[in-house]
ZAKE-590719 format. One record per residue: x, y, z of N, C-alpha, C in turn; residue in three letters; residue number from 1. Coordinates in steps of 0.2 Angstrom, whole numbers, plus 2048, in hexadecimal, padded with zeros to 3 digits. Example, Ala and Ser with C-alpha at 12.3 -4.5 7.8 and 13.67 -1.06 7.14 Angstrom:
BEGIN
ATOM n.east n.north n.up ca.east ca.north ca.up c.east c.north c.up rest  nr
ATOM    842     7E4  827     83E      7EA   827    842     7F0  827  ALA   1
ATOM    840     7F5  823     844      7FB   824    840     800  827  SER   2
//
This chain:
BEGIN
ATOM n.east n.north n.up ca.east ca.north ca.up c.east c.north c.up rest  nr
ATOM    7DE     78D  870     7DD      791   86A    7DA     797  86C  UNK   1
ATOM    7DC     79C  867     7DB      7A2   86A    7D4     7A4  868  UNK   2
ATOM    7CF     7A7  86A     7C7      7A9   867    7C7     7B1  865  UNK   3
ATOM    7C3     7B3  860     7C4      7B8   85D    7BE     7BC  85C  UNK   4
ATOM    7BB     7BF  861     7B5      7C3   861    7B2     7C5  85A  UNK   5
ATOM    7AC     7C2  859     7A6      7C6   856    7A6     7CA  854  UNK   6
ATOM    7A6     7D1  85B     7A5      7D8   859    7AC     7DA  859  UNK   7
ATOM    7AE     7DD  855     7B5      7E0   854    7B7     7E7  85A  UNK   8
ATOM    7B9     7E5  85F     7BD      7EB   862    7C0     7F2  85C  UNK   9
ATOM    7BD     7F8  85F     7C2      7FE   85C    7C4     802  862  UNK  10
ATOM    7C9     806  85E     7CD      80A   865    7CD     810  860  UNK  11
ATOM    7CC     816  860     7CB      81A   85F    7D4     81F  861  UNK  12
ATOM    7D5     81E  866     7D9      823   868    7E1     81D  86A  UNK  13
ATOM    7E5     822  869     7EE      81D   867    7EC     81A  872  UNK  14
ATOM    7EA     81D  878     7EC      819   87C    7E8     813  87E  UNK  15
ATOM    7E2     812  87A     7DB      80C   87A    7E1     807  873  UNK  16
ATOM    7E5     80C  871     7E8      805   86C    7ED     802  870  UNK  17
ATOM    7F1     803  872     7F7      803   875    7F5     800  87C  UNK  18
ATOM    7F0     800  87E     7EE      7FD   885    7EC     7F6  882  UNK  19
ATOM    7E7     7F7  87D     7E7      7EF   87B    7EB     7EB  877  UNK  20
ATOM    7F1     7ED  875     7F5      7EB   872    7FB     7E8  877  UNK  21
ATOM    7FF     7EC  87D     7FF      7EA   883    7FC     7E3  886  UNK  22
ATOM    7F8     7E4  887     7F2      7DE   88C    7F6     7D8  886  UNK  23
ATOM    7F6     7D9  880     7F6      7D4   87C    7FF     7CD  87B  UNK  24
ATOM    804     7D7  87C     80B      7D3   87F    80B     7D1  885  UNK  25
ATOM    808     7D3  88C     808      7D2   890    806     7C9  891  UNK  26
ATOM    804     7C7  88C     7FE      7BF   88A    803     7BD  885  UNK  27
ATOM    80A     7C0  883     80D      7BC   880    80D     7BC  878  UNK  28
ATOM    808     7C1  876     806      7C1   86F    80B     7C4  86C  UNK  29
ATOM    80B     7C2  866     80C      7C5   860    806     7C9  85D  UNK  30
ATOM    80A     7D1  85B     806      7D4   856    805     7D6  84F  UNK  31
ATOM    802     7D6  84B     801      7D8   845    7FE     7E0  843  UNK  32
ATOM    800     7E2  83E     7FE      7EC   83F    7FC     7EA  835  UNK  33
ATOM    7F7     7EB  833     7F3      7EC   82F    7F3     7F5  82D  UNK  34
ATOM    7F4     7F7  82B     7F5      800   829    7EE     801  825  UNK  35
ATOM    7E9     805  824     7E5      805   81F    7E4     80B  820  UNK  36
ATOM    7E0     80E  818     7DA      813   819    7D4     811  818  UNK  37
ATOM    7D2     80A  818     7CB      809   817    7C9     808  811  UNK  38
ATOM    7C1     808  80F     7BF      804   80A    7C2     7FF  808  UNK  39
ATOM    7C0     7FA  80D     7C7      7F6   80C    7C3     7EF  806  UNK  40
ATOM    7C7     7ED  805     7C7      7E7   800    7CA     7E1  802  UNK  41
ATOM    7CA     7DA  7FA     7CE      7D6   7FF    7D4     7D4  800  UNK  42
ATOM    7D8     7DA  7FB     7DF      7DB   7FB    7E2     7DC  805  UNK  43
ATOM    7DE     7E3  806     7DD      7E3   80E    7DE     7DD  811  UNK  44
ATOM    7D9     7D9  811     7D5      7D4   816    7DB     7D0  813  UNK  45
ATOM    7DE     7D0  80F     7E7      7C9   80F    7EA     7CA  812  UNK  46
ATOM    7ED     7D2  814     7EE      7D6   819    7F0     7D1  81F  UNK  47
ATOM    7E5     7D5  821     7E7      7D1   826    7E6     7C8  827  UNK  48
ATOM    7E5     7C4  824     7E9      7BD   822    7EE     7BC  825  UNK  49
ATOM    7F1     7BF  81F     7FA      7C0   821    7FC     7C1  82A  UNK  50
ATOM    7FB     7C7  82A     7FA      7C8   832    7F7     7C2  835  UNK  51
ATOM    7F3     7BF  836     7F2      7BB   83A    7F5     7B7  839  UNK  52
ATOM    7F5     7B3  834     7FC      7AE   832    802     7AF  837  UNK  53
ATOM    803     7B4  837     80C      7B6   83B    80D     7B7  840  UNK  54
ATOM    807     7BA  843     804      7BD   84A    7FF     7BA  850  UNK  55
ATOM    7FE     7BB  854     7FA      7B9   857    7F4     7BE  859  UNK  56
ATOM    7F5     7C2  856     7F0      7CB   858    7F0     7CE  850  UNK  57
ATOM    7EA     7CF  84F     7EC      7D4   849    7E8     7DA  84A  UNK  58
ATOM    7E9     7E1  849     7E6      7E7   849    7E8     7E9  842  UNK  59
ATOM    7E2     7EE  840     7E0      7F0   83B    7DF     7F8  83A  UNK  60
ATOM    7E1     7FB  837     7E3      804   83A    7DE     805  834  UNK  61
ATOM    7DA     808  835     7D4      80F   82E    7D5     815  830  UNK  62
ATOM    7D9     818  82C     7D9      820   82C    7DC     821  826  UNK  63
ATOM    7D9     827  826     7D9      829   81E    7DC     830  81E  UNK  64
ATOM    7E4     830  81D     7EA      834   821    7EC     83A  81C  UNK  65
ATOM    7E8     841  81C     7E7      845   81A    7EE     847  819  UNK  66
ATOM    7F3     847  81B     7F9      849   819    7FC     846  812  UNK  67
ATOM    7FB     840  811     7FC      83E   80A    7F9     840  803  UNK  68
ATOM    7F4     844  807     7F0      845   7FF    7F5     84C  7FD  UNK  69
ATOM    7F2     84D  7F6     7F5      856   7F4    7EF     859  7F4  UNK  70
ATOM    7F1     85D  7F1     7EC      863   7F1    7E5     862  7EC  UNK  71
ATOM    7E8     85E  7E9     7DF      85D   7E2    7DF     855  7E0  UNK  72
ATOM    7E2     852  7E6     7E0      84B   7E7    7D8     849  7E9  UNK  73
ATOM    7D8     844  7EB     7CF      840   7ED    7D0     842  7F3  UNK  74
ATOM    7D2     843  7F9     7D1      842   7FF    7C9     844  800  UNK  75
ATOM    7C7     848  7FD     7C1      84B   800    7BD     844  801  UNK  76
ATOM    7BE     841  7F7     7B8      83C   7F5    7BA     834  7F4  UNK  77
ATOM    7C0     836  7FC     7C4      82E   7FA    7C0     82A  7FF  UNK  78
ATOM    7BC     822  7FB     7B8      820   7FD    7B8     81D  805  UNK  79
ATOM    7B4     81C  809     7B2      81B   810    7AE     819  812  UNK  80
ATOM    7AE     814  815     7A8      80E   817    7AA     80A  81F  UNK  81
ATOM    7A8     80E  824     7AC      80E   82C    7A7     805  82D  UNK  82
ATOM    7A2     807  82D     79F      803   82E    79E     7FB  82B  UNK  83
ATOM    7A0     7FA  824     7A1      7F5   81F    7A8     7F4  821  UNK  84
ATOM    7AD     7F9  822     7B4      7F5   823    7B6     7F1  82A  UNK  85
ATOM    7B0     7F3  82F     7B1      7EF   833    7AF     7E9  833  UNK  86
ATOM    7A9     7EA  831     7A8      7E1   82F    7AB     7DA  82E  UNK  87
ATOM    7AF     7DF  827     7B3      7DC   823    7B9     7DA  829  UNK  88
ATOM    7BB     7DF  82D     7C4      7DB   831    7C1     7D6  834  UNK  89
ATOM    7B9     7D9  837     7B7      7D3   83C    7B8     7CC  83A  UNK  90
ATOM    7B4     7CB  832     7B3      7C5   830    7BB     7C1  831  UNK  91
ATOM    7C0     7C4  82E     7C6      7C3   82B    7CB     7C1  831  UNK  92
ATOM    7C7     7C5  838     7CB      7C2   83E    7CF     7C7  842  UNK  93
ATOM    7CF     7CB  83F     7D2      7D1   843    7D0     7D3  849  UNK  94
ATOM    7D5     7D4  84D     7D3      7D4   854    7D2     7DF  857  UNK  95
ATOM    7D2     7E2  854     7D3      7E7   855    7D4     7EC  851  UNK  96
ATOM    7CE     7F0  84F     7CE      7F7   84B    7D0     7FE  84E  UNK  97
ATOM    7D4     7FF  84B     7D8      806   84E    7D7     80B  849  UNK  98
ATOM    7D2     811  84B     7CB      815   847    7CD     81B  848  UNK  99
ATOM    7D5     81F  849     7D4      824   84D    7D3     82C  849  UNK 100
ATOM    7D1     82F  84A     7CF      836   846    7D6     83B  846  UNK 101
ATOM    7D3     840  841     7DA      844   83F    7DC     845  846  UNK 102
ATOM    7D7     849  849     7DD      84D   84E    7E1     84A  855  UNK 103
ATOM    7DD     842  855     7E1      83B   857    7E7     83B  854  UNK 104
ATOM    7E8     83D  850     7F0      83A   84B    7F2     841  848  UNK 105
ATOM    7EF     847  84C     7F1      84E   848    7F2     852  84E  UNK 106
ATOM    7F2     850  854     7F0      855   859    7F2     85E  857  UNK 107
ATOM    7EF     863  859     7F1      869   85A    7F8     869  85A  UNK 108
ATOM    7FB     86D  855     802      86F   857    805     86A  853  UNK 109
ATOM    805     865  850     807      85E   84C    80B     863  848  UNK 110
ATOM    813     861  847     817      866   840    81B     860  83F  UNK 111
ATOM    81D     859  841     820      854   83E    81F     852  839  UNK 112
ATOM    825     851  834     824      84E   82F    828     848  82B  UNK 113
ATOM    829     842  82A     82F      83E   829    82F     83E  821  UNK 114
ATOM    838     83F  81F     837      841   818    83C     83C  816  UNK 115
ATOM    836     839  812     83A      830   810    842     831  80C  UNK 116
ATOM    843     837  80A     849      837   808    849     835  7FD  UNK 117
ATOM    84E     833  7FB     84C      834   7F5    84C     82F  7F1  UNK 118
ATOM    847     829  7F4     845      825   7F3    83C     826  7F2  UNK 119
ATOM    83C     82B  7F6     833      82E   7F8    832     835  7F2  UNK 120
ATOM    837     834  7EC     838      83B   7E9    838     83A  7E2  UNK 121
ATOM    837     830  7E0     837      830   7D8    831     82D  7D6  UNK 122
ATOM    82F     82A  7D0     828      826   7D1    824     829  7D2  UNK 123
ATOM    820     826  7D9     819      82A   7DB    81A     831  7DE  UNK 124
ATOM    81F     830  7E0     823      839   7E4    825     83D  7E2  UNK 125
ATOM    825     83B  7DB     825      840   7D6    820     845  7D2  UNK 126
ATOM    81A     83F  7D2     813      841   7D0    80E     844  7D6  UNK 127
ATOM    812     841  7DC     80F      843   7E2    811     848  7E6  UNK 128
ATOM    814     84B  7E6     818      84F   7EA    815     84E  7F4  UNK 129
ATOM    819     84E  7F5     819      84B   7FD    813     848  800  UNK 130
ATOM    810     843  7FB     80D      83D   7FC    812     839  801  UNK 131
ATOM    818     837  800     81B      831   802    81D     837  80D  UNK 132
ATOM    81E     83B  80B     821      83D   812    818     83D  815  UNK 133
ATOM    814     83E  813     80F      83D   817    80B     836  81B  UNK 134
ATOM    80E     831  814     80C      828   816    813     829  81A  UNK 135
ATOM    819     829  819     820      828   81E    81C     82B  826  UNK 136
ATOM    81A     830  826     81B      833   82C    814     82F  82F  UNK 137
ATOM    80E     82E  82C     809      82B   831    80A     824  832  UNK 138
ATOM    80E     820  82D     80E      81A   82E    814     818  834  UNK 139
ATOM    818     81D  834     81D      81C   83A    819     820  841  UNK 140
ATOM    812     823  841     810      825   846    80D     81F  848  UNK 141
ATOM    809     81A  844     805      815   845    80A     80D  848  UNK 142
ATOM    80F     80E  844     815      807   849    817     80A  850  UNK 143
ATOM    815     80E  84F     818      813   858    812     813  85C  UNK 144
ATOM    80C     812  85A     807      812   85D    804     80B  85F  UNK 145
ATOM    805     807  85B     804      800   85D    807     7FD  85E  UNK 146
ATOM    810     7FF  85D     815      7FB   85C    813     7F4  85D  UNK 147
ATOM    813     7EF  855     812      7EA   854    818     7E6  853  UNK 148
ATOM    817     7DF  852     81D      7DC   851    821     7DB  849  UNK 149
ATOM    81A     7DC  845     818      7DA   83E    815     7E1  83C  UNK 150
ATOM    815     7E4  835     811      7E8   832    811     7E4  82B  UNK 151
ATOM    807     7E5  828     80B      7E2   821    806     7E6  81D  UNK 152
ATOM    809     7E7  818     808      7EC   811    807     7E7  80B  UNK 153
ATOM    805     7E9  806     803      7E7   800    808     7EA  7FC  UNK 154
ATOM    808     7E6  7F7     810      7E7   7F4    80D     7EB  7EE  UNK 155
ATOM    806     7EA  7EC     803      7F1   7E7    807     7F8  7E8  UNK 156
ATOM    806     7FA  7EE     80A      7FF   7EF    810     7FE  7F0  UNK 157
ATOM    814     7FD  7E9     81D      7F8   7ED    820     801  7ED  UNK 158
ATOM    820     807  7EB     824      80C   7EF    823     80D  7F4  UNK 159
ATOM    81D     80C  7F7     81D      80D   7FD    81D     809  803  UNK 160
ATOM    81E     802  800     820      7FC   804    828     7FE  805  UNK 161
ATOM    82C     7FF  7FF     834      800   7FE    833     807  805  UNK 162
ATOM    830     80C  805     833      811   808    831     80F  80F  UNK 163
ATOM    82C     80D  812     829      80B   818    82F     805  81B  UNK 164
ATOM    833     801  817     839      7FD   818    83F     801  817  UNK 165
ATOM    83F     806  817     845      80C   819    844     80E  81D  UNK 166
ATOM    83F     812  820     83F      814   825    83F     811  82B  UNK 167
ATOM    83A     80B  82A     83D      806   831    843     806  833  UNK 168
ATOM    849     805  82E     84F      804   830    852     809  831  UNK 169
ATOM    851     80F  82E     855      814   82F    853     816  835  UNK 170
ATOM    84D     816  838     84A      818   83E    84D     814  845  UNK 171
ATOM    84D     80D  843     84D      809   846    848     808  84A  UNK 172
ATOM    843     807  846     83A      805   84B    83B     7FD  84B  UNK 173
ATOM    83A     7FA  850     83A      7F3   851    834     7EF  850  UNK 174
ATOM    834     7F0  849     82F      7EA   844    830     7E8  83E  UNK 175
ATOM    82D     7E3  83C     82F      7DF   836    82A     7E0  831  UNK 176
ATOM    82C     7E5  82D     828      7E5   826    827     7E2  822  UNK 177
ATOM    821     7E0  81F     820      7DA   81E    819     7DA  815  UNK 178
ATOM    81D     7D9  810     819      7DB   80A    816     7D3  807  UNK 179
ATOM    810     7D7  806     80B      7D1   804    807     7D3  7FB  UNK 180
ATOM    808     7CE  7F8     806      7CD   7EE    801     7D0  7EF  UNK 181
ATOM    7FF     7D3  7E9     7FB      7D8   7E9    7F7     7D5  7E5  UNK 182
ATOM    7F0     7D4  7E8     7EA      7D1   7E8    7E7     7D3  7E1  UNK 183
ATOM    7E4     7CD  7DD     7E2      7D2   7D5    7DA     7D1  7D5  UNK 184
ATOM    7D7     7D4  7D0     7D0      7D0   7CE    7D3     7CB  7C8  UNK 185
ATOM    7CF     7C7  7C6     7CE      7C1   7C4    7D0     7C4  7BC  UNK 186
ATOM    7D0     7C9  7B9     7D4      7CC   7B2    7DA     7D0  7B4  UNK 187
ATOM    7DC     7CF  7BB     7E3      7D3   7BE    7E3     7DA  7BF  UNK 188
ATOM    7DD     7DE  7BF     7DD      7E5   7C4    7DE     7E4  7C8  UNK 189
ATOM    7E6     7E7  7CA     7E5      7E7   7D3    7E1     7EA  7D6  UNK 190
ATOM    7DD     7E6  7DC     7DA      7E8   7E4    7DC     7EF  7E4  UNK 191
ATOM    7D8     7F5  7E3     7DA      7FA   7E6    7D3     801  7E8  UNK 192
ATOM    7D1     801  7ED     7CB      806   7F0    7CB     80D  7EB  UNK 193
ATOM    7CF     80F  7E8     7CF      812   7E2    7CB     80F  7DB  UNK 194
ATOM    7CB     80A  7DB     7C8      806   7D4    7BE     807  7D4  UNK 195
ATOM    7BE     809  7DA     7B5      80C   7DA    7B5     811  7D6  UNK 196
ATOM    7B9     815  7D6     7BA      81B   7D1    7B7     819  7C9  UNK 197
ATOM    7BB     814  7C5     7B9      813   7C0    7B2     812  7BD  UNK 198
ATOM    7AF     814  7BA     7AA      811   7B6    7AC     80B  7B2  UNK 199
ATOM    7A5     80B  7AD     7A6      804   7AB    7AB     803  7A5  UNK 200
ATOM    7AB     80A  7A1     7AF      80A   79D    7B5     808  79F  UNK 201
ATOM    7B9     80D  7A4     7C0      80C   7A6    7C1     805  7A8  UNK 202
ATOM    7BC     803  7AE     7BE      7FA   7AF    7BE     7F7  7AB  UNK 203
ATOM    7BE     7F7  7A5     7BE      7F2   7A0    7C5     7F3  79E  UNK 204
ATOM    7C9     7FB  79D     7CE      7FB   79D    7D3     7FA  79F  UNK 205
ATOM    7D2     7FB  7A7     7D6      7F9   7AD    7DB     7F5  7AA  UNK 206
ATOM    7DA     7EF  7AA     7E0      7E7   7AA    7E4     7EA  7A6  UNK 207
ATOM    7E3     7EC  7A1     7E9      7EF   79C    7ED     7EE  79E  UNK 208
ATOM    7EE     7F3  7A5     7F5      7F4   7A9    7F8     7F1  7AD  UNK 209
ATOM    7F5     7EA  7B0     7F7      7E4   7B0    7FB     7E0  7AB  UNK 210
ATOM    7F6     7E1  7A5     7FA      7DC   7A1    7FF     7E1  79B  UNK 211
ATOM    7FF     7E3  79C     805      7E9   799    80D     7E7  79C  UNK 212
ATOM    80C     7E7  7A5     810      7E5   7A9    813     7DE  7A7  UNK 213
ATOM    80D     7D8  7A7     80D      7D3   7A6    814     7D3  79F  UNK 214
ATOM    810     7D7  799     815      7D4   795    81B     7DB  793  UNK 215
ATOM    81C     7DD  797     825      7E0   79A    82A     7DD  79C  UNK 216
ATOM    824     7D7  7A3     827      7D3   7A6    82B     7D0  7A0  UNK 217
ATOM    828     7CB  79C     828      7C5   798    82D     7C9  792  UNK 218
ATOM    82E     7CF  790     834      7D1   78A    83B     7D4  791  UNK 219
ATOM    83A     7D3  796     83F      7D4   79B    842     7CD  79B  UNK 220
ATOM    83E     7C7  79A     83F      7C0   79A    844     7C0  794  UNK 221
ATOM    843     7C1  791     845      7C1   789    84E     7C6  789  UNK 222
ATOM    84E     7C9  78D     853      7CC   78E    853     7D4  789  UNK 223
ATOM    84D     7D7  787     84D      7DC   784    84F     7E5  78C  UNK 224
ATOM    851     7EA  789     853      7EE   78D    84E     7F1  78F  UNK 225
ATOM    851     7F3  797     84B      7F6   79B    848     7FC  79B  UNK 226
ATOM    84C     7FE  795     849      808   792    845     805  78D  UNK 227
ATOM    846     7FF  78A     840      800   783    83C     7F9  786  UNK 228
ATOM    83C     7F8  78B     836      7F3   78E    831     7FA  790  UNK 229
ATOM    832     7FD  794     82F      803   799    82C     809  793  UNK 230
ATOM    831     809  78E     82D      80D   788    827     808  784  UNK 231
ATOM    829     803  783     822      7FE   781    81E     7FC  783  UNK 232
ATOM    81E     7FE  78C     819      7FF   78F    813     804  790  UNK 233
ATOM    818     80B  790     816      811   78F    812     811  78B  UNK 234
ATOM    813     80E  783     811      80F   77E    809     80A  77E  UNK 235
ATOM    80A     804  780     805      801   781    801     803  783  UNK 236
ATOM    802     806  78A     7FB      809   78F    7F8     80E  78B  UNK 237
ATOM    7FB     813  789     7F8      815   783    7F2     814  77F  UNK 238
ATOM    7F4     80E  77B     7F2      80B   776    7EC     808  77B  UNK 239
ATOM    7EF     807  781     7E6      801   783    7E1     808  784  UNK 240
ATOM    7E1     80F  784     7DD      813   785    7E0     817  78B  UNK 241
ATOM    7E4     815  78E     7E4      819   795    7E9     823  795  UNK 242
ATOM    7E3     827  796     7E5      82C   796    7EB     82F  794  UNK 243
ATOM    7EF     82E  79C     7F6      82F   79A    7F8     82C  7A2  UNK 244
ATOM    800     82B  7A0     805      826   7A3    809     829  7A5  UNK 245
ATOM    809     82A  7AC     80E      82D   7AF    816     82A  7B0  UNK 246
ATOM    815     826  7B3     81B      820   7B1    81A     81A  7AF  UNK 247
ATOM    821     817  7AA     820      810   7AB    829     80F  7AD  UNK 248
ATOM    82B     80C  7B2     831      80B   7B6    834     805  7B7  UNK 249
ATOM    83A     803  7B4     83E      7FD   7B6    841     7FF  7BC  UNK 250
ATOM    843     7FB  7C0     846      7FF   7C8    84A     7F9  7CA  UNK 251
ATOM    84F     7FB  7CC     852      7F5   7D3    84D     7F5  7D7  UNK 252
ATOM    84D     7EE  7DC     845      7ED   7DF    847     7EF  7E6  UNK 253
ATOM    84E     7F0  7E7     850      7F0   7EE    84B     7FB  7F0  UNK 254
ATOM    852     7FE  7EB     852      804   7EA    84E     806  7E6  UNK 255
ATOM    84A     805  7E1     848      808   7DC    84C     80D  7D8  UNK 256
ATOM    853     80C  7D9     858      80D   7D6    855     80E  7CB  UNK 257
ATOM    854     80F  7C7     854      80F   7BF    858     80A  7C1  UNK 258
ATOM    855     804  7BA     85B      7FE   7B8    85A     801  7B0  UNK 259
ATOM    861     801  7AF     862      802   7A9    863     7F9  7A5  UNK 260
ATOM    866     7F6  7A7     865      7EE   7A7    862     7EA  7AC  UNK 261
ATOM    862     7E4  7AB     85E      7DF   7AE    861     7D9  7B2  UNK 262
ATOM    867     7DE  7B6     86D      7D9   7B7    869     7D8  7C2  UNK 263
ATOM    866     7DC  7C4     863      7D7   7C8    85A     7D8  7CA  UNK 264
ATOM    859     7D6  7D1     851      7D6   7D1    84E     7DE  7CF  UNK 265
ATOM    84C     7DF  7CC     847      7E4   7CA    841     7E5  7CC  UNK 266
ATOM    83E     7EA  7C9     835      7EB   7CC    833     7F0  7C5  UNK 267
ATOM    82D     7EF  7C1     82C      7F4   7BB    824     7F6  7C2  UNK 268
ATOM    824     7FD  7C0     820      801   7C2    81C     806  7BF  UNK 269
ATOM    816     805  7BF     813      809   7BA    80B     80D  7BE  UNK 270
ATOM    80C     814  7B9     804      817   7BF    803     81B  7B7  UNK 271
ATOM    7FB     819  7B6     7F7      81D   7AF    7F2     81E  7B2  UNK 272
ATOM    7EF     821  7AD     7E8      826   7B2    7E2     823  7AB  UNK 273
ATOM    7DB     820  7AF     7D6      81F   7AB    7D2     825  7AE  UNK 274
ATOM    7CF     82C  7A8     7CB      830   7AB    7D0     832  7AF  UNK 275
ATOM    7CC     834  7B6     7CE      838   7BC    7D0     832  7C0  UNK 276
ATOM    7D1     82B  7C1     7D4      826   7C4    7DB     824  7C2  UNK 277
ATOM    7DE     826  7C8     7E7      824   7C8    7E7     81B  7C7  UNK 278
ATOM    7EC     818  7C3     7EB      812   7C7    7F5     810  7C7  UNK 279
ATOM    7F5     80D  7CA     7FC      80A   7CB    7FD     802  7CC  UNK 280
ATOM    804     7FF  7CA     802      7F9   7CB    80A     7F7  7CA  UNK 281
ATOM    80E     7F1  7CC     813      7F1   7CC    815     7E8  7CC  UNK 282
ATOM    819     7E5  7C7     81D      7DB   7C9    822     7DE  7CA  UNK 283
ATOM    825     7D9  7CA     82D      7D5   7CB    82F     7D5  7C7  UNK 284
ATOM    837     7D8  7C4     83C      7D6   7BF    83F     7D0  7C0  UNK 285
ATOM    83F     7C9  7BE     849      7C6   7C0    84C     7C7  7BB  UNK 286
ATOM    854     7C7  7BE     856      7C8   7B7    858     7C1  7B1  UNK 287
ATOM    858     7C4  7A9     857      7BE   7A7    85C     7B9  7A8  UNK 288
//
């Protein structure tokens, strides 16, 4: 049985990752690639579960990957805790924190960019403008730098699970992507390092958009149509208080294609702002 060190190894730089990731095939292992930016939670820590479940090795990535923010996004005061998220891999089993700084992941001279194409350009790529070429392009710098057997993602963010599962294939990076339920609190706000943001009023609001979804899902059941499910939606989140609603989205769940009907699997997808906090949150269509 394999034993799992106490204190968590970090590798700061891609050839201290790569050297122990090596040693690890060389011994036969299987690996697991955990992607994060930290302030991690326990959607994170299922992560990596998941990971260890599948793998014999899991690493855990924190870097907080300036290229996906915009220009008047959080980057500045997007939350970080190096020391508490280590803790947390330790307990959880993780064999290896990979910690590495911008100009680790930016060197001098850096002008690559991977452009998810236009799948990376509705939804949140809409409201984001080259958010998604900046998660494409670091998350394909981070399989090439520990090249894993496994990478696994949380399906909260299902666009950018979808597009991360394009690119693989288009690229042809040799791993298997791998999406994990998206972790809730106990009244269904999703797990997500952005929900610090909220005050008390907001989190009381929060679940709305949960259960907004919830009962989309449940008139999707019913066989009502996908433009006045998503406008019912729209209309509710409203009504629960929230700001304003950037989308509510029926989608094929492959492509995120717009379903006009509900003739196969879907995905509704929805992102409202409480105050100055985005939230996002995403089910499952069947069809009825």
């Amino acid at each position: 049985m394999m034993t799992r060190p106490t204190d968590l190894a970090v590798a700061t730089s891609v050839l201290a990752l790569r050297r122990a990731v090596e040693s690890w095939r060389r011994a036969g292992e299987r690996v697991a690639l955990v992607p994060t930016m930290g302030a991690l939670h326990a959607g994170h820590l299922t992560l990596v579960e998941h990971g260890r479940a599948a793998a014999d090795r899991v690493v855990a990535s924190v870097f907080v990957n300036p290229t996906q923010f915009g220009a008047n996004e959080d980057l500045s005061r997007y939350p970080r805790d190096a020391a508490g998220d280590k803790a947390k891999l330790a307990g959880a089993g993780c064999d290896l924190l990979f910690m590495p700084s911008v100009a680790e992941m930016y060197p001098d001279g850096f002008s690559t960019r991977i452009d998810p194409g236009p799948l990376g350009a509705v939804l949140e790529g809409q409201f984001r403008p080259g958010h998604f070429a900046g998660v494409a392009t670091v998350v394909a710098k981070l399989l090439l730098q520990a090249r894993p057997d496994i990478a696994c993602f949380g399906e909260k963010d299902y666009q950018q699970l979808q597009i991360i599962r394009r690119i693989v294939r288009d690229l042809d990076i040799p791993v298997a992507i791998e999406g994990v339920p998206t972790v809730r609190e106990p009244d269904g706000l999703a797990l997500s390092s952005r929900n610090a943001y909220l005050d008390p009023a907001e989190r009381h609001i929060a679940p709305a958009l949960h259960r907004v979804l919830r009962e989309a899902v449940s008139r999707a059941a019913q066989g009502e149509k996908p433009g006045e499910i998503a406008a019912g939606a729209n209309a509710a989140l409203l009504q629960a208080a929230f700001a304003k609603v950037d989308y509510v989205a029926i989608c094929a769940a492959d492509s995120l294609a717009p379903l006009e009907r509900l003739d196969r699997n879907g995905r509704i997808l929805a992102a409202a702002w409480l105050g100055k906090t985005r939230l996002i949150d995403n089910l499952p269509l069947d069809p009825p």
